[in-house]
N, C-alpha and C positions, 0 to 999 in steps of 0.2 A: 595295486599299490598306489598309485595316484587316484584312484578315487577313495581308497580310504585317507591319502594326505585333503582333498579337496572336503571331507568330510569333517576332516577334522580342524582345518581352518574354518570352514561353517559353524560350527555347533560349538567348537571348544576353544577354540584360541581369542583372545580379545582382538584379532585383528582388523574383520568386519566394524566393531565399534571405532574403534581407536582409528581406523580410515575415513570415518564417519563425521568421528568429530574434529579431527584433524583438517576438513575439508568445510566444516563446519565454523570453525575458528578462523581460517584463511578468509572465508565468506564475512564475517564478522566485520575483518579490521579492515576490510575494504571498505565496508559502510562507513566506519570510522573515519577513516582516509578522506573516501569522496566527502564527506562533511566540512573537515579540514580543510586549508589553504595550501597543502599539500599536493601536487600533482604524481600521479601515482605511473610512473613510466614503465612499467612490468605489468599492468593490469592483464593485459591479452593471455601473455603466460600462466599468469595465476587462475585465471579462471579454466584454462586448458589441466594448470592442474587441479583444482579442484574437481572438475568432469570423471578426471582419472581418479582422482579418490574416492567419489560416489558409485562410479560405476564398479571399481572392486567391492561398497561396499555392496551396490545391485549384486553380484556375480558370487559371492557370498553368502547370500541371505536365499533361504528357502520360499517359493511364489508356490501359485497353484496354479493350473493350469491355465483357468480364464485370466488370470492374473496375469500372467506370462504375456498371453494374449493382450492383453487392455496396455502391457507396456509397449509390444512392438507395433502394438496400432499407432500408440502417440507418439512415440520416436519415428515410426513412418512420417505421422504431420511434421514432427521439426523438420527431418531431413529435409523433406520437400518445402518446408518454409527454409530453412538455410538456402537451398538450391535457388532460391526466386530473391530472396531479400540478403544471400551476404553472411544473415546474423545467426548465430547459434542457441540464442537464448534461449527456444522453446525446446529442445533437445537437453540443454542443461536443465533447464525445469525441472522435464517430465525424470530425468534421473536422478536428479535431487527427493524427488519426493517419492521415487520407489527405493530407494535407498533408505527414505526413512522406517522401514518397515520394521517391527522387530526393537525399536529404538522408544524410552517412556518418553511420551511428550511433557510428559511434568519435569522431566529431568532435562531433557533438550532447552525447553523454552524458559525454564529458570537457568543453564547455563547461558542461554541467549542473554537474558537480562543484566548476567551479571558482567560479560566482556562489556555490550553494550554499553554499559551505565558508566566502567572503567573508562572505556572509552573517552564516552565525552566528558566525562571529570577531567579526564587526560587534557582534553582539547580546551576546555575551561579553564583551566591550571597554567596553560603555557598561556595563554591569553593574556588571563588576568594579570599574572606576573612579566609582562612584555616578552618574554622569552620568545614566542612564537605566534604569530594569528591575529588579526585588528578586533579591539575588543568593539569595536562600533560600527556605524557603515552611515553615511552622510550622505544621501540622493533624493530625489523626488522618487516617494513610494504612491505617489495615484489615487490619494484619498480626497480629490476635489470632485465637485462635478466632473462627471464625462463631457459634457456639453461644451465647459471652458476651456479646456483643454484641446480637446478634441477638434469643435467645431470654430472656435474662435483662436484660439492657438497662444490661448493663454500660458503663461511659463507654471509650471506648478512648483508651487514652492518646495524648497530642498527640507529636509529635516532627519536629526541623528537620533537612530533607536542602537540598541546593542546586539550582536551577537555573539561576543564573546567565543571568538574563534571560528565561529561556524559559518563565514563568510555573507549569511543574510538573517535578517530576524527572523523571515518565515520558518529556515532550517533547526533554529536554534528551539520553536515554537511546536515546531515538527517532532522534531526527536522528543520534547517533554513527552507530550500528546504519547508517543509509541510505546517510551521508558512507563509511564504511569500507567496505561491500558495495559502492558505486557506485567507487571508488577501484582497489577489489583487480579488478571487473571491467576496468574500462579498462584497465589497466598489468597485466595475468596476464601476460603473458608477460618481464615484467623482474621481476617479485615473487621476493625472493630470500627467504632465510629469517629473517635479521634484519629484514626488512621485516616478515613476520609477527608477531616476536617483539617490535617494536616495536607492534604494533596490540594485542597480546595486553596488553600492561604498559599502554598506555589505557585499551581495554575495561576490565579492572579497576578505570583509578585513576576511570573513569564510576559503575561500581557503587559504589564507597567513597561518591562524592560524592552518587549519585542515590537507590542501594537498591535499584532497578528487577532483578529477577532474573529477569524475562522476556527484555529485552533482552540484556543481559546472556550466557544462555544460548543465545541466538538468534545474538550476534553468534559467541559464542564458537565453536558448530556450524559456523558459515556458515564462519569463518576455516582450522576443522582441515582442512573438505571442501574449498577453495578450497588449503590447502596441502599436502595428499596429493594432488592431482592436478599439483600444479607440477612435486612430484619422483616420481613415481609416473604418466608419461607415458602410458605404455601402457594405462592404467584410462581415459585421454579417448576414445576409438573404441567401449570395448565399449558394444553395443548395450541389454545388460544391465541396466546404472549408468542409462540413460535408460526403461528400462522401469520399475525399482526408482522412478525419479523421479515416472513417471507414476502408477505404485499411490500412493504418497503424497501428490501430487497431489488423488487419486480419494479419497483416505480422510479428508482435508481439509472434503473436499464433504461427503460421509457424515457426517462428528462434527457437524458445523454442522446437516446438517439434523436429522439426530436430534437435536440438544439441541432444536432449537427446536419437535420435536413432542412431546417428555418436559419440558422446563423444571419445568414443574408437579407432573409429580407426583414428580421430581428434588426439588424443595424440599416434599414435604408428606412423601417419606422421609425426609430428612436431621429433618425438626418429629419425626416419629415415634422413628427413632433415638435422639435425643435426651430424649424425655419419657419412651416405653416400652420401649429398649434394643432396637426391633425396627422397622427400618424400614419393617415391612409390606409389599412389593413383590418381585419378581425382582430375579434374580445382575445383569441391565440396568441396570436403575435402579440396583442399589447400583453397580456399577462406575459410573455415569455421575455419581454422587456424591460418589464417590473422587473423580475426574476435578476436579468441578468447585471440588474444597477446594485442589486445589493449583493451580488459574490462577484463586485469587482468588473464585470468587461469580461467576463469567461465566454460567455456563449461569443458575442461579439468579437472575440480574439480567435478564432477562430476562420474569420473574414480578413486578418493579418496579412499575408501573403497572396502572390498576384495569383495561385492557384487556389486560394482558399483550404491552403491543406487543413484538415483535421472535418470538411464536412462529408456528407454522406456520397459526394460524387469522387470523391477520392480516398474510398474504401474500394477493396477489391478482396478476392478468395483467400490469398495470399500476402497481400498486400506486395511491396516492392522496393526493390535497392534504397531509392528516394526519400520513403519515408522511415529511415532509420534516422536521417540526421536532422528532424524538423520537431521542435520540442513546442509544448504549451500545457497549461495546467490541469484541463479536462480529463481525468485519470483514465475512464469507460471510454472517452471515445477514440484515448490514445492505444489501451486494447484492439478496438477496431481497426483504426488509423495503420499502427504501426508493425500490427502482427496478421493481419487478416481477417475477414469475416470466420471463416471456419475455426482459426483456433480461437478466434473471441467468442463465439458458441462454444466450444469446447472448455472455456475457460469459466462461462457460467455457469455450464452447465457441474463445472468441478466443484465450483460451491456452493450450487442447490444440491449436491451431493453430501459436502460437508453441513450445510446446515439441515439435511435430513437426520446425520448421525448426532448433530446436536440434540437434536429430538428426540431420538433414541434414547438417548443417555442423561436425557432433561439436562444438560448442562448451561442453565441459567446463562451466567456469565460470559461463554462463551456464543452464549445465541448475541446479548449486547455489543462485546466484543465485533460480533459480525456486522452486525448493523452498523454499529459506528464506521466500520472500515469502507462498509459499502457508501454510506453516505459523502465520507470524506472524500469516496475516490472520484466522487460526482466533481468536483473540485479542488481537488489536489492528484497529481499522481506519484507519489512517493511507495504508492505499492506498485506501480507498472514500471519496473526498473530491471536492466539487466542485473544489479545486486539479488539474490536471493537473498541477502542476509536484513532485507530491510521487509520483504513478507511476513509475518509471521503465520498466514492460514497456507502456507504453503507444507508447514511443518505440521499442521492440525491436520492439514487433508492426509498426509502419510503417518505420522506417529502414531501409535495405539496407544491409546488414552485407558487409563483402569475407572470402574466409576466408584465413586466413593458412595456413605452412604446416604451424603447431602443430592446426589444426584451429581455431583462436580465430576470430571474426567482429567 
């Protein structure tokens, strides 16, 4: 009798979905929240239950055997990362995303977009209207020389950009970038060219308002690649465009790690440079210094603290209690940093996974998609978050995607 009820909450009852998205939605309006100027006092809870809502909907859904297998492997890694660092998150991951099994990713990730989008209309709204959130933000945002500030201790001048609730312009620049990528993926196949041309004249009037010239150029990439393949059909198949994907990919991994085993002596050429016109070091280190004057003091920031958190001597298997509470912008190296070496292998190795089944499925879009995300994370980590709901290839890697007959999934 209980396994025909267990059978038939499986197969027949909406309850698997409906735990699904119910935990999915919870996920959501946290994104929302942490954006906000809102302090979210219940977060711990909520994410314990959302855990409990994935895992009914794990416990619900039909695996196969290797299947089965490949999830208690990876809940084995959380366990033993909770065990060593505190934190839960690789645990929630990994059942987040076998929860998605069984679930359309066209229908997930267009529901994502659309709380999403409410969302921050929501958080725009009270803003705009004084009601809730400072429509601006007034500080020294770091767009001088490094050299004046840094080395001479000059004041850098204050100046007001907007974010309209979202507490920094980067975040407000942020979210476009995700809303617009997550958008152009669901609808690629009705995206006309005024559609574009419409995202294009945003993007901008974001930059006017925010400054952000990371995002900015990220979103702007992500849109031209996303709009040469709409009319430039023929370029979705070759196997080429997805190889070219995966070197960049690859090279992602590469800058990430190398800054984080050069940081140091990155900032002690840039001290040299500057005092005796001679950086002292190899054509490496100066290129990687080049590098690091134009994304801002990223590598260099890294060198921040008296232990140098976030470079390659303060990775470990697991990583450790310590490094849950030390934040910086390097997304890859914050993988490594902040989860361990072994699940940051694991973590690549999840999306040379996912962008094999891109290839699969020639899903154009979604290979750009990837690239964008990877390159962003090289400098920004808005994807390495205990929120699930700010991933979206986390929903890619689990959801089963249909392929149409554009090649789209």
């Amino acid at each position: 009798m209980l396994k025909n009820l267990y059978r038939r909450l499986r197969e027949e009852s909406p309850v698997p979905r409906l735990a699904f998205y119910i935990g999915l939605t919870i996920e959501l309006l946290m994104v929302i929240i942490d954006k906000s100027n809102y302090i979210n006092p219940i977060e711990g809870y909520l994410f314990r239950l959302t855990f409990l809502l994935f895992a009914c909907k794990l416990l619900l859904t039909r695996y196969e055997r290797r299947e089965w297998a490949l999830i208690f492997l990876m809940e084995a890694v959380g366990f033993v990362s909770y065990r060593v660092t505190g934190a839960n998150d690789i645990i929630r991951v990994v059942t987040f995303v076998a929860a998605c099994k069984g679930i359309s990713l066209k229908a997930a990730l267009k529901y994502t977009f659309y709380v999403t989008l409410a969302g921050c209309l929501a958080i725009v709204a009270l803003s705009v209207t004084g009601i809730y959130g400072d429509i601006s933000l007034t500080q020294a945002f770091g767009h001088e020389a490094a050299e004046e500030t840094r080395y001479i201790g000059q004041e850098a001048a204050e100046e007001t950009r907007y974010t309209l609730g979202m507490g920094h312009p980067n975040a407000l620049s942020c979210m476009f970038f995700m809303l617009a990528a997550l958008g152009v993926y669901v609808w690629f196949d009705r995206m006309k060219w005024y559609s574009y041309l419409f995202l294009m004249l945003l993007n901008a009037g974001v930059y006017l308002l925010t400054g952000s010239k990371t995002s900015m150029l990220i979103t702007t990439t992500y849109l031209c690649g996303a709009c040469l393949l709409t009319f430039v059909k023929c370029l979705r198949k070759k196997t080429i465009l997805y190889v070219c994907g995966l070197l960049v990919f690859a090279l992602c991994i590469a800058f990430s790690v190398d800054a984080a085993v050069c940081a140091q002596r990155v900032r002690e050429a840039q001290w040299n440079e500057f005092f005796y016109c001679n950086p002292r070091d190899n054509e490496h280190i100066v290129l990687l210094g080049k590098i690091d004057r134009h994304i801002n003091g990223r590598i260099i920031s890294l060198t921040d603290s008296d232990n140098n958190d976030g470079m390659i001597h303060t990775w470990s298997a697991f990583s450790c209690e310590n490094n849950m509470n030390y934040y910086f912008d390097m997304g890859w190296v914050k993988v490594f940093y902040r989860y361990g070496v072994i699940p940051g292998i694991l973590y690549v190795a999840a999306n040379l996974l996912l962008l094999w089944r891109l290839w699969r499925r020639r899903d154009a879009c979604g290979l750009v998609l990837f690239v964008m995300f990877a390159v962003y994370t090289v400098v920004e980590a808005h994807l390495v978050s205990v929120y699930i709901g700010r991933n979206y290839l986390l929903m890619m890697m689990g959801c089963e995607a249909v392929v149409s007959e554009n090649g789209k999934g």
